[in-house]
Steps between C-alpha positions, in 0.01 A plus 500: 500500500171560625314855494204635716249757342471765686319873473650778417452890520578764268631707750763237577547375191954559492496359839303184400671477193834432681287267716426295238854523268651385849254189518571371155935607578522777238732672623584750186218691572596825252544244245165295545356897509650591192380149342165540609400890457741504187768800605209694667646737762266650805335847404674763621205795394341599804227276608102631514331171568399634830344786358338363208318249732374779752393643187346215349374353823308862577287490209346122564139539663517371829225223479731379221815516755270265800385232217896489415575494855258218590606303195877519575456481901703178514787639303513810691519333801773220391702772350455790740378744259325790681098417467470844298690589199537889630 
């Protein structure tokens, strides 16, 4: 069997996960879950990520947010991130 690297995104991370079980033929994919994250189950508490990171993201001084964006300009553009974190 042969395997390619490739890139992935945290925002796609389930969808390339079954990407990749579907490369290598797993096709018990609960089972490989539940063998890998050890029983975990998905959080059902209602998510704040979103607003922790407008609230985090607010408080960063801007000259701080163009270094960041100058350093990570490649990724941003490979991964279509937006070139400003608000």
């Amino acid at each position: 069997m042969e395997l390619h690297l490739s890139t992935g995104k945290l925002e796609t991370y389930v969808t390339d996960e079954l990407v990749i079980y579907e490369k290598i033929g797993i096709t018990d994919v609960d089972g490989m879950r539940e063998k890998l994250y050890g029983l975990r189950r998905n959080n059902e508490k209602h998510n704040k990520t979103g607003e922790r990171y407008e609230q985090y993201w607010s408080s960063v001084d801007q000259e701080l947010i163009t270094q960041l964006k100058k350093i990570y300009a490649v990724d941003l553009d490979m991964f279509d991130y937006p070139p400003s974190p608000l």
